[in-house]
C-alpha positions in Angstrom: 107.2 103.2 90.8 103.8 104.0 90.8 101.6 105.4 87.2 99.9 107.8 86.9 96.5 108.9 85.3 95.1 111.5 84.2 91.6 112.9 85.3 89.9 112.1 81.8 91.2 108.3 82.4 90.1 108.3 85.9 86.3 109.7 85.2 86.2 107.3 82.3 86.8 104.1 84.4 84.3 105.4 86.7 81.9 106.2 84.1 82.4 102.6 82.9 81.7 100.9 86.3 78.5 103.6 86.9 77.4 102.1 83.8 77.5 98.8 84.7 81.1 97.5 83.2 82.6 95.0 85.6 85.3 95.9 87.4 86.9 92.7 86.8 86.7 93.5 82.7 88.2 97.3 83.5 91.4 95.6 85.0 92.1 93.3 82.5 91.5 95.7 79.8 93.1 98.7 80.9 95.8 97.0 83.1 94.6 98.9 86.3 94.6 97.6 89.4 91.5 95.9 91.3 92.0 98.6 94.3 92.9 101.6 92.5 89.3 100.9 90.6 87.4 100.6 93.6 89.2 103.5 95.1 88.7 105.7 92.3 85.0 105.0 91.9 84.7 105.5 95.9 86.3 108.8 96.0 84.8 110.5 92.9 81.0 109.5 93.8 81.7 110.3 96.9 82.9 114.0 96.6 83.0 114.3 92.9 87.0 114.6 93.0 90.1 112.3 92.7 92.5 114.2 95.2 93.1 113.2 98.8 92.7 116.4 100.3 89.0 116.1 99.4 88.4 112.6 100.1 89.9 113.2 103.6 87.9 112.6 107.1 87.2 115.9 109.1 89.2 113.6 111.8 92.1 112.9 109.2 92.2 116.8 108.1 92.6 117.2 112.0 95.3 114.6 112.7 97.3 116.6 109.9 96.5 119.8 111.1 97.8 118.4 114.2 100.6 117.1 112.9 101.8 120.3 111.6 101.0 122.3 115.0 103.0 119.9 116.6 106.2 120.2 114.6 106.2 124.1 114.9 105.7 123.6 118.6 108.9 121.2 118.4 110.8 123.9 116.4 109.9 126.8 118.7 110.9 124.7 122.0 113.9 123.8 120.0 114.7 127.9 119.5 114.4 128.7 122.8 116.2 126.5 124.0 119.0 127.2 122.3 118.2 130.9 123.5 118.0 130.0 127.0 121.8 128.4 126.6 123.0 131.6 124.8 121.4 133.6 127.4 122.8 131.6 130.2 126.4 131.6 128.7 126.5 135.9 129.0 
């Protein structure tokens, strides 16, 4: 089961580690994991944000977007299949 933090926690840990606190200190004193840290500090001065959808790649947003094309495709060709066998039965 994974925790989770709130977006005060998350800037202040950053904040800490932009200030020059050692990541190393932040873990044992706040019981957060070493990559969670890093990750956190990567994503927020990177985009200024904490949630996936704004960390993302253009080239992962496209794989998803992809993703989901795909699946409808697979659930239309599914639908007319089964209208193709309905038809064929009449």
């Amino acid at each position: 089961m994974s925790k989770r933090y709130n977006y005060e926690f998350k800037k202040q840990i950053v904040t800490l580690v932009n200030n020059g606190k050692s990541p190393n200190e932040i873990v044992k004193e706040y019981k957060v994991a070493r990559s969670t840290v890093n990750k956190w500090v990567s994503d927020y001065n990177g985009s200024g944000s904490f949630k996936a959808k704004d960390n993302r790649t253009e080239e992962e947003d496209e794989l998803i977007k992809l993703r989901k094309e795909n699946q409808q495709l697979k659930m239309e060709n599914d639908i007319l299949k089964q209208a193709a066998l309905i038809m064929g039965r009449k």
